[in-house]
VOVEX-28370 format. One record per residue: residue number from 1; x, y, z of N, C-alpha, C in turn; chain; residue in one letter. Coordinates in steps of 0.05 Angstrom, whole numbers, plus 5000, padded with zeros to 4 digits. Layout:
{site NUM {X Y Z} {X Y Z} {X Y Z} "A" "A"}
...
This chain:
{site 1 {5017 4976 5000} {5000 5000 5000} {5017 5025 5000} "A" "X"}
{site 2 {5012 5042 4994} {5025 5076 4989} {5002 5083 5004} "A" "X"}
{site 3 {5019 5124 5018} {4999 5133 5036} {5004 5162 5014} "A" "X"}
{site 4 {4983 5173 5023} {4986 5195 5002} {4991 5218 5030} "A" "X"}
{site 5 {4991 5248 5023} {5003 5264 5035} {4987 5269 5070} "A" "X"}
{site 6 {4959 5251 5074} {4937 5261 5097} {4946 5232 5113} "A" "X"}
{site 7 {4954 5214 5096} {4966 5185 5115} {4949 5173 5098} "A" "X"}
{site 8 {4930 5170 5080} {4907 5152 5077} {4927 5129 5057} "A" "X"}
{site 9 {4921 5099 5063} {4930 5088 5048} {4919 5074 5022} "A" "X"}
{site 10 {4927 5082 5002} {4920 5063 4976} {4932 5035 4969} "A" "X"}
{site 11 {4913 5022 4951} {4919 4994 4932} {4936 5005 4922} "A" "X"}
{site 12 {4957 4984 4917} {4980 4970 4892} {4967 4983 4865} "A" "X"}
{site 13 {4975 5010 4852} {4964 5017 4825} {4954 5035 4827} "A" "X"}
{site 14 {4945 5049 4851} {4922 5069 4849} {4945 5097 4866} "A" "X"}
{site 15 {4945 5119 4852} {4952 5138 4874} {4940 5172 4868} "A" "X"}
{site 16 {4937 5179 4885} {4926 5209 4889} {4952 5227 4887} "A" "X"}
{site 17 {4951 5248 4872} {4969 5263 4870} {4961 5297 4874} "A" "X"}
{site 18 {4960 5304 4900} {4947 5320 4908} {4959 5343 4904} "A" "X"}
{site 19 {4943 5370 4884} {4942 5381 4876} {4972 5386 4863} "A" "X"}
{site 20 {4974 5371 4847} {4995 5365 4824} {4980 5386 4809} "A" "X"}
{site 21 {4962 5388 4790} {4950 5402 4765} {4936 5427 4782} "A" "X"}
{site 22 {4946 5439 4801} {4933 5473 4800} {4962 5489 4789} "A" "X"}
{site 23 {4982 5490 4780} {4991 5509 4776} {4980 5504 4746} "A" "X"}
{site 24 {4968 5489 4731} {4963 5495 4708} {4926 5495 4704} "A" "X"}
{site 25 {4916 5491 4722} {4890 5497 4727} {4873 5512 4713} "A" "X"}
{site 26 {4882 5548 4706} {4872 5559 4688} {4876 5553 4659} "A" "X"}
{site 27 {4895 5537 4657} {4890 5530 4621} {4886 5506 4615} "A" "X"}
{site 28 {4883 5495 4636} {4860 5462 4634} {4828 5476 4624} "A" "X"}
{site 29 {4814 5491 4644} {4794 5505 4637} {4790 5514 4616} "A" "X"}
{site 30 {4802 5532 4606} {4806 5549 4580} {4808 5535 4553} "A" "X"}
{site 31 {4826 5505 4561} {4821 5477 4552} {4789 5473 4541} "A" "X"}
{site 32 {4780 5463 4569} {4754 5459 4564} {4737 5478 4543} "A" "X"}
{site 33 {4733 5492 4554} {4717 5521 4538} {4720 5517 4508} "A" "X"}
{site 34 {4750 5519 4501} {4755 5518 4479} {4742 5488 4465} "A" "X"}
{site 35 {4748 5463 4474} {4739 5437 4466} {4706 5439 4468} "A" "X"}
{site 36 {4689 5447 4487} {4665 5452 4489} {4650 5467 4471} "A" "X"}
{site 37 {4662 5494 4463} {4655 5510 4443} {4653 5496 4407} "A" "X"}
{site 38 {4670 5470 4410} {4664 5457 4384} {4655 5437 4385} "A" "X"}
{site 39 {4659 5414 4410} {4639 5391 4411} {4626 5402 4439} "A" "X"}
{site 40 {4600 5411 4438} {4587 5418 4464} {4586 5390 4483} "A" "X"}
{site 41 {4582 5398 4504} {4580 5383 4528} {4544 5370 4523} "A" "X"}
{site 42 {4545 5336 4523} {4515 5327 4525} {4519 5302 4540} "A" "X"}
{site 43 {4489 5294 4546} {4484 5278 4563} {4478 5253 4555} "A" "X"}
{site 44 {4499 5237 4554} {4504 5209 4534} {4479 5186 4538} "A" "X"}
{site 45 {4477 5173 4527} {4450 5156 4530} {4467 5125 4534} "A" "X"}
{site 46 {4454 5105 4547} {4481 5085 4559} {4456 5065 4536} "A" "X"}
{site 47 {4469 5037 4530} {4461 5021 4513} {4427 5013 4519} "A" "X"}
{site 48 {4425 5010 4553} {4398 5011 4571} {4378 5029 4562} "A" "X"}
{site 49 {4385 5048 4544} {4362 5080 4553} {4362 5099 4565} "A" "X"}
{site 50 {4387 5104 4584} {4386 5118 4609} {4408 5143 4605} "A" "X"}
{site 51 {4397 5163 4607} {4420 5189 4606} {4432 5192 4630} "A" "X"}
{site 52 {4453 5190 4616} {4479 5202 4644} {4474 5225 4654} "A" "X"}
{site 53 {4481 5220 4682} {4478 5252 4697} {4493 5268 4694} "A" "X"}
{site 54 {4520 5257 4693} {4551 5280 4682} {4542 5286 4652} "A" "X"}
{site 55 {4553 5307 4649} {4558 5322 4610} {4580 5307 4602} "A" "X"}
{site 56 {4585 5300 4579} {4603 5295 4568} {4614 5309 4545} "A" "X"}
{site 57 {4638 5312 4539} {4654 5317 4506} {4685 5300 4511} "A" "X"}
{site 58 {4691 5305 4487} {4715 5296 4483} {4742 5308 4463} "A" "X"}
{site 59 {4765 5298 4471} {4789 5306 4461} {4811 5289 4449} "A" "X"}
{site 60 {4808 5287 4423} {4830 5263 4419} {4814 5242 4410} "A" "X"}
{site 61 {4822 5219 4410} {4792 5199 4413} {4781 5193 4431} "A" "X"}
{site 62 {4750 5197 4419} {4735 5205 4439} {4721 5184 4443} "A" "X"}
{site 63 {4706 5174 4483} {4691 5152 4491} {4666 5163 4488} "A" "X"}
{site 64 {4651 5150 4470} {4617 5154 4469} {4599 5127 4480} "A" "X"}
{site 65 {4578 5137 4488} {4556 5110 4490} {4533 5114 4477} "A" "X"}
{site 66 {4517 5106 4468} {4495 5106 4467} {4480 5071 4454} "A" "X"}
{site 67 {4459 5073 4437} {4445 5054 4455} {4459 5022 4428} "A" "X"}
{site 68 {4486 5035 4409} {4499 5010 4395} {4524 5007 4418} "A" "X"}
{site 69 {4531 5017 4439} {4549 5005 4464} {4560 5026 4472} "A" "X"}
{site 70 {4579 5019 4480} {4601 5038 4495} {4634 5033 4475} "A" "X"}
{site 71 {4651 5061 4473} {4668 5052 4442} {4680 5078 4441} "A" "X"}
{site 72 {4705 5078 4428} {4717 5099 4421} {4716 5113 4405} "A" "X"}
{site 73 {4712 5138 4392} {4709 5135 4357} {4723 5164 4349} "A" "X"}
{site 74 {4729 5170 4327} {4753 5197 4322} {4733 5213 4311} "A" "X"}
{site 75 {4712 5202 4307} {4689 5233 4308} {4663 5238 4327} "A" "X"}
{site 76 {4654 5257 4334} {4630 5257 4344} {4608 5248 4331} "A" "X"}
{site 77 {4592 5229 4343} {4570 5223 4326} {4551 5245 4319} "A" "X"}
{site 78 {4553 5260 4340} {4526 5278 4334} {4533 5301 4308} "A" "X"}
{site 79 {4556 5311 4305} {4563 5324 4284} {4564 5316 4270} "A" "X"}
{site 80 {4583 5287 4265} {4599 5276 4250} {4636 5290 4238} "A" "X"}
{site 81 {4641 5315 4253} {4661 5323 4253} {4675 5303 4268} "A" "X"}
{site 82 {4707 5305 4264} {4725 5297 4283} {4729 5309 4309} "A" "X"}
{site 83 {4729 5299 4339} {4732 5313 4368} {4749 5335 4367} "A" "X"}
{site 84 {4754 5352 4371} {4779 5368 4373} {4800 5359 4387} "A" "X"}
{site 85 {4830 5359 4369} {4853 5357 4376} {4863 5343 4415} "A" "X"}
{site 86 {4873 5333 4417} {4882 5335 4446} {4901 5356 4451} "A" "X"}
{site 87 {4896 5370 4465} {4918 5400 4459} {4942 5390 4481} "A" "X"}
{site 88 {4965 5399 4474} {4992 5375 4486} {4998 5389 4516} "A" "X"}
{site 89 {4986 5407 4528} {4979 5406 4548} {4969 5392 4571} "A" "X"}
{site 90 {4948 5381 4556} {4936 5356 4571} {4950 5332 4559} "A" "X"}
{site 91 {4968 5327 4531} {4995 5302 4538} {5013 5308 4554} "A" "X"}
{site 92 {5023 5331 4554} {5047 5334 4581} {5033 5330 4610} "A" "X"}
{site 93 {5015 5345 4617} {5002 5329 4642} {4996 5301 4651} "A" "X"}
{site 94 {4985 5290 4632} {4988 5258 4622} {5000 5253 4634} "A" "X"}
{site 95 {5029 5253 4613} {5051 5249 4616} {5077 5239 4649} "A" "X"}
{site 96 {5069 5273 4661} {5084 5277 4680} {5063 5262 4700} "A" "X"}
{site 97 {5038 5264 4700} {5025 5253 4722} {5021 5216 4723} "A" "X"}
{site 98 {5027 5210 4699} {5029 5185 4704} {5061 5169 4717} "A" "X"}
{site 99 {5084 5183 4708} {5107 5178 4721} {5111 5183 4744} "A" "X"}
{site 100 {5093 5201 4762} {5100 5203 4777} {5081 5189 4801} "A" "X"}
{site 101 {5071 5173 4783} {5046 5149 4800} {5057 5123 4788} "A" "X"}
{site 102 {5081 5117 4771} {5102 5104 4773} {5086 5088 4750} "A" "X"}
{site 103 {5080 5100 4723} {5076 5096 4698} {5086 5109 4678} "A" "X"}
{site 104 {5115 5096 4681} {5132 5117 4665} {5126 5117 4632} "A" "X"}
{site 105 {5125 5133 4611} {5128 5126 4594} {5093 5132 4571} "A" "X"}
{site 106 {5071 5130 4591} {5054 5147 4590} {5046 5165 4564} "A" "X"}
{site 107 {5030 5161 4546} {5029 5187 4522} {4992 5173 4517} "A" "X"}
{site 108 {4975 5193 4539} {4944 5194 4532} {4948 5204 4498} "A" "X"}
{site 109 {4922 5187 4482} {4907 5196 4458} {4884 5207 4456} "A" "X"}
{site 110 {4872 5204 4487} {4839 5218 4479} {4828 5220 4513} "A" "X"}
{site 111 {4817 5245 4516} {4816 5254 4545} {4772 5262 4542} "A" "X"}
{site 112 {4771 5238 4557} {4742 5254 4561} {4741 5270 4580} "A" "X"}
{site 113 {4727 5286 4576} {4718 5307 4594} {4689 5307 4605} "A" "X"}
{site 114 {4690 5308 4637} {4666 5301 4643} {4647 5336 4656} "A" "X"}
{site 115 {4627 5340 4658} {4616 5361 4679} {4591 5349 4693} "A" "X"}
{site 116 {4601 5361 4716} {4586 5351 4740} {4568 5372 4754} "A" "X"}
{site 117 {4546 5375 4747} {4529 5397 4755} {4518 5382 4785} "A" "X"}
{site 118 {4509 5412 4804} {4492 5386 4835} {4473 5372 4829} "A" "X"}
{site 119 {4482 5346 4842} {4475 5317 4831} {4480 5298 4810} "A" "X"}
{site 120 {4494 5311 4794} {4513 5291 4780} {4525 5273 4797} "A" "X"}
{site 121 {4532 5246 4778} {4538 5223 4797} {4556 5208 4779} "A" "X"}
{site 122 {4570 5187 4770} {4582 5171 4755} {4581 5142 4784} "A" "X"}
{site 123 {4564 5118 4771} {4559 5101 4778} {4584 5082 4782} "A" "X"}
{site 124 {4595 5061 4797} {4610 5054 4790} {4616 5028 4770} "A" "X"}
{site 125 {4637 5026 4763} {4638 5020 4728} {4672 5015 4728} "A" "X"}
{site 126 {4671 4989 4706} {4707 4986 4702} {4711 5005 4677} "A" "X"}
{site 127 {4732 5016 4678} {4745 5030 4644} {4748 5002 4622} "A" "X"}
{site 128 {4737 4998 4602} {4742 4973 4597} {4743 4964 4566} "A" "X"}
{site 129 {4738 4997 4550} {4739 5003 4526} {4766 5009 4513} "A" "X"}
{site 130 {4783 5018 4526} {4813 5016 4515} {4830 5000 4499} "A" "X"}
{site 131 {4843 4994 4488} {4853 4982 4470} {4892 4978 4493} "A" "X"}
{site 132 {4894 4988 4501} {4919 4981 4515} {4921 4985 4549} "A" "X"}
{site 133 {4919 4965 4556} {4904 4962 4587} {4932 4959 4605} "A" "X"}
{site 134 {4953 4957 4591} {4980 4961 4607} {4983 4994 4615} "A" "X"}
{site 135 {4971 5008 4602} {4969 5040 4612} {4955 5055 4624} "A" "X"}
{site 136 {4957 5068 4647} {4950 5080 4662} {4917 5096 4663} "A" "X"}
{site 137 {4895 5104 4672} {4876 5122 4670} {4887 5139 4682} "A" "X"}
{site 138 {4889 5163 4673} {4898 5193 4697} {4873 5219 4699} "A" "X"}
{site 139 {4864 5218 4717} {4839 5227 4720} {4841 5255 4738} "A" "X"}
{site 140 {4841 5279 4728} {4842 5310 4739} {4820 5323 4742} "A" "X"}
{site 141 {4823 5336 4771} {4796 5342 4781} {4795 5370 4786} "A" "X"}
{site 142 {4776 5386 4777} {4766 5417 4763} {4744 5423 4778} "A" "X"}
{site 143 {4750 5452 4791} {4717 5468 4807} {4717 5445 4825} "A" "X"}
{site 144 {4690 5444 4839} {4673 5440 4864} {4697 5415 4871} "A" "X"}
{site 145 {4694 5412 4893} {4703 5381 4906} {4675 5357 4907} "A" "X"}
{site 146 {4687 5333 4901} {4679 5311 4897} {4683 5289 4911} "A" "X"}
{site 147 {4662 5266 4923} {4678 5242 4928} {4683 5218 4905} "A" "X"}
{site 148 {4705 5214 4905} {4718 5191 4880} {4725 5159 4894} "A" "X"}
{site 149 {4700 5148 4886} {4700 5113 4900} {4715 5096 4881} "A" "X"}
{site 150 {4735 5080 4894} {4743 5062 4888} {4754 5042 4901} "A" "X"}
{site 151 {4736 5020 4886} {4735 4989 4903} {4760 4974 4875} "A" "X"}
{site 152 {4740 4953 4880} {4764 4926 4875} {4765 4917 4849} "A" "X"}
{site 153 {4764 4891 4841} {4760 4881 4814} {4725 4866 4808} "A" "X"}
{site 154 {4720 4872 4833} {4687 4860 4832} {4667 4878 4830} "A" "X"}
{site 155 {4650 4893 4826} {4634 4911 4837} {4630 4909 4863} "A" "X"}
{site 156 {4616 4876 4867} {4615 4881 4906} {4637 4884 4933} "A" "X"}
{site 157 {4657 4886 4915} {4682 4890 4932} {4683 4914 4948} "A" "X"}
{site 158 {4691 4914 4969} {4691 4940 4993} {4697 4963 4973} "A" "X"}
{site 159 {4681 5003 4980} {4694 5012 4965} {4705 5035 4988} "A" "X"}
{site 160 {4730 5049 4980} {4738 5068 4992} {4740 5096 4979} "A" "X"}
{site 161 {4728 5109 5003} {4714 5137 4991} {4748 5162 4992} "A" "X"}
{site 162 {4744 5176 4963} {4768 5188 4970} {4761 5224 4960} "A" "X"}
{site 163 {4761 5245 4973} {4753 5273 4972} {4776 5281 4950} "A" "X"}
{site 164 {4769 5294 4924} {4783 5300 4906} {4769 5332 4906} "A" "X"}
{site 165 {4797 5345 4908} {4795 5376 4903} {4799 5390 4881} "A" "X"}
{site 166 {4798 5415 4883} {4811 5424 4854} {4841 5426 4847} "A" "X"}
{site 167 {4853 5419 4822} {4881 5410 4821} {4894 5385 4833} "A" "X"}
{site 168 {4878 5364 4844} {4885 5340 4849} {4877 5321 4823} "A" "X"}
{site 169 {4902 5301 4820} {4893 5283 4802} {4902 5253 4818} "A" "X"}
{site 170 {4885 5234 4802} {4884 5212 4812} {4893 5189 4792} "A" "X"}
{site 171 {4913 5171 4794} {4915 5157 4770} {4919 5132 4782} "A" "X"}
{site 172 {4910 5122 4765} {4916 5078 4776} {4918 5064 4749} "A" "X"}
{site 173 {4937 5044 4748} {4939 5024 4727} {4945 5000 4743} "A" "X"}
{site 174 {4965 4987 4731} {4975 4956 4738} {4955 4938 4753} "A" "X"}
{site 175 {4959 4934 4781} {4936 4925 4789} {4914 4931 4793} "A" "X"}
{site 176 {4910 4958 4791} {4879 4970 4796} {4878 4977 4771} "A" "X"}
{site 177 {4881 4975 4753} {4881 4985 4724} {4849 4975 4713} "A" "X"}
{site 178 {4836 4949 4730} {4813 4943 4721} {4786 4951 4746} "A" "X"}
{site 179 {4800 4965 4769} {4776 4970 4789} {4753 4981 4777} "A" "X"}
{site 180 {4738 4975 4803} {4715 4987 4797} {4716 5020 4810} "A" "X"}
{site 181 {4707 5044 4796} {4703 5069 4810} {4683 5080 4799} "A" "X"}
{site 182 {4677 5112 4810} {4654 5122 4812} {4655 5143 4826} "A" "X"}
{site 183 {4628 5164 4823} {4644 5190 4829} {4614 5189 4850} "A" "X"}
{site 184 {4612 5198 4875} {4582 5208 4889} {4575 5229 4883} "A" "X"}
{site 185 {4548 5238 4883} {4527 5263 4873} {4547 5294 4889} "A" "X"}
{site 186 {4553 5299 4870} {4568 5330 4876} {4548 5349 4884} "A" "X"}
{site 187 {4549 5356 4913} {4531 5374 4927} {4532 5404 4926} "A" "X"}
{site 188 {4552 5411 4910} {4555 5441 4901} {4568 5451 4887} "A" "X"}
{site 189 {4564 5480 4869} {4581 5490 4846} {4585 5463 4822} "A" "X"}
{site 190 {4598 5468 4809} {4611 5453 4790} {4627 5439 4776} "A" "X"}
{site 191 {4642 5412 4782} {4668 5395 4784} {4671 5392 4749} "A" "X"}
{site 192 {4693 5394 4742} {4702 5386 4718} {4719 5363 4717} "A" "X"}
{site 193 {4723 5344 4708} {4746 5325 4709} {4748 5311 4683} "A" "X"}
{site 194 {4775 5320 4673} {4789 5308 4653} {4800 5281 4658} "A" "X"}
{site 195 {4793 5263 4644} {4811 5239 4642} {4822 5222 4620} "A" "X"}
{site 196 {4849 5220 4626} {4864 5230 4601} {4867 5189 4590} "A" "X"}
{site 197 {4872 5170 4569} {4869 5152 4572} {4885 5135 4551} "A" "X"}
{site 198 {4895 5122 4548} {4906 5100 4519} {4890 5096 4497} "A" "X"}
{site 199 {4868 5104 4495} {4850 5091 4469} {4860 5066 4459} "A" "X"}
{site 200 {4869 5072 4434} {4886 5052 4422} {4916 5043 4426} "A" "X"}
């Protein structure tokens, strides 16, 4: 287990990197805006019928669902344009935030971007659409504070609740590379969280 900077200890794979991403905070945002302003932020439909409570867009190749599965694809369906660029901002963040959660070597292709209005929720769920599962998820957390659950390789496995602020990122591969996580209903203002990922 690793303890992160409050003593709390994490799984083999998983680590919090607390407020690693606020000195670049304002142009993560500005990020967003800009990526939003060409693929707007919507509320994805899961293969069931059911709209997500978080907004979604994307950067790079982008993770869509709706009701032919869950899947990667290099354009937006709803335009049919291509996602906008991953701006190398968010690969150098990638980058440095995955080595230093001891995934050296690290180069995300496609960063969804989530928004979390009050009561937004992300259920918990494995990442499981990727194409290279030896690489890391690095997940950066924007505006309001959030709790970020993550259990085991089962769904019913114990989960442990972890408070993600603004400029903290969280990344896990190797052995937790297949947990289960999930975000609880955000009780105020507005959480953004980029997560940056291997696609292919």
């Amino acid at each position: 287990m690793q303890a992160d900077l409050f003593g709390v200890a994490y799984p083999p794979g998983l680590a919090a990197l607390r407020g690693f991403a606020l000195a670049e905070a304002e142009a993560l945002l500005a990020v967003i805006g800009q990526v939003s302003a060409v693929a707007p932020f919507r509320n994805m439909v899961t293969p069931g019928g059911h709209a997500m409570s978080a907004a979604m867009t994307n950067a790079g190749l982008g993770w869509v669902t709706d009701r032919k599965g869950y899947r990667y694809t290099a354009e937006d369906p709803e335009s049919g344009a291509r996602w906008p660029d991953l701006p190398e901002v968010l690969v150098g963040l990638g980058a440095r935030a995955g080595a230093a959660a001891g995934f050296a070597g690290f180069t995300p292709d496609g960063c969804l971007i989530n928004r979390y209005d009050v009561g937004a929720k992300m259920g918990l769920h494995q990442d499981i659409n990727e194409g290279d599962m030896s690489a890391p998820i690095v997940s950066v957390s924007l505006g309001a504070p959030a709790v970020f659950l993550f259990g085991g390789l089962k769904r019913s496995d114990p989960v442990m609740k972890i408070v993600v602020e603004h400029g903290d990122v969280v990344v896990w591969g190797g052995p937790a590379r297949l947990a289960y996580h999930g975000v609880m209903p955000v009780k105020a203002g507005v959480r953004y969280n980029l997560t940056l990922r291997k696609a292919l």
